[in-house]
C-alpha positions in Angstrom: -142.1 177.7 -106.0 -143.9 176.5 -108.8 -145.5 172.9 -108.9 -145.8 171.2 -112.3 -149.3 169.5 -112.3 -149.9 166.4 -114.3 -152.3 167.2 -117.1 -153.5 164.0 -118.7 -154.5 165.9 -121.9 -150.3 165.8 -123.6 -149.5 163.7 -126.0 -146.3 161.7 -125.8 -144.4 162.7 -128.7 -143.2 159.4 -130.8 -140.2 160.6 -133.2 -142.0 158.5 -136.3 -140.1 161.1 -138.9 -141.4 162.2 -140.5 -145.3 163.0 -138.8 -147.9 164.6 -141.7 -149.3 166.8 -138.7 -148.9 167.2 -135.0 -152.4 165.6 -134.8 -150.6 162.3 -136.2 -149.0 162.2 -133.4 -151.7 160.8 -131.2 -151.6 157.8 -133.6 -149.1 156.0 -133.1 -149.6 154.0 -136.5 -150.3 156.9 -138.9 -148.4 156.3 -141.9 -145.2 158.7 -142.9 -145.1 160.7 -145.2 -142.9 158.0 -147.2 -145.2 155.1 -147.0 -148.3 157.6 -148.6 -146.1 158.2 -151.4 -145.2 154.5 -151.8 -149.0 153.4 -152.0 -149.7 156.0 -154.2 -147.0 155.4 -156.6 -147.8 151.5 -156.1 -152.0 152.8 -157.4 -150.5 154.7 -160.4 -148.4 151.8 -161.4 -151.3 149.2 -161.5 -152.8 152.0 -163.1 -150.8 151.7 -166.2 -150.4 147.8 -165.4 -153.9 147.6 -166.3 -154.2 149.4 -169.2 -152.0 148.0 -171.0 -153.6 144.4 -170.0 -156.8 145.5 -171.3 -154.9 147.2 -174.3 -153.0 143.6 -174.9 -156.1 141.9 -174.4 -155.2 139.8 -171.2 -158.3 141.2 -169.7 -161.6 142.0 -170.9 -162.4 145.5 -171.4 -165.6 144.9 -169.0 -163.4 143.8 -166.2 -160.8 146.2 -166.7 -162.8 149.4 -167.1 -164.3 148.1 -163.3 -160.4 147.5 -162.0 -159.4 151.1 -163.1 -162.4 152.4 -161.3 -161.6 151.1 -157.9 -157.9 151.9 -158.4 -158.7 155.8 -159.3 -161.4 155.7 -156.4 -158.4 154.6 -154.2 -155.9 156.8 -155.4 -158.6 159.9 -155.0 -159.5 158.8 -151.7 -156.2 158.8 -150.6 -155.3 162.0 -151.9 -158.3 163.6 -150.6 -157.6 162.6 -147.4 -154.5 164.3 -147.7 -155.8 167.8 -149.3 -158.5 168.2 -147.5 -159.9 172.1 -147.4 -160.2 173.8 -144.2 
């Protein structure tokens, strides 16, 4: 007869569809694959938000040249994050 012993190293699997990797799983707060896409998409549209402030002159070209450098920097963070090579 065979005794099933308790091995503290399993992770409880949480049904969160959809998981990016079976690593997420250990998270229980990793985003889905649905709420990446949603920040993403939210980054490109204040992307092309701000240009066309800066292009209609509501904000100076100093101040918007430094807002779409942290938005790209966000947007290329996340998607490295996401492509990472292995």
């Amino acid at each position: 007869m065979m005794v099933a012993e308790e091995d503290n190293n399993l992770i409880d699997f949480d049904p969160k569809y959809p998981c990016i990797l079976p690593d997420d799983w250990k998270e229980k707060n990793s985003p889905s694959v649905y709420e990446i896409l949603a920040t993403t998409n939210t980054l490109k549209r204040m992307y092309a938000d701000k240009v066309k402030e800066i292009e209609e002159g509501i904000t100076s070209n100093k101040l918007g040249e430094e807002a779409l450098r942290n938005i790209a920097t966000n947007y290329q963070t996340i998607k490295s994050l996401l492509f990472q090579s292995r």
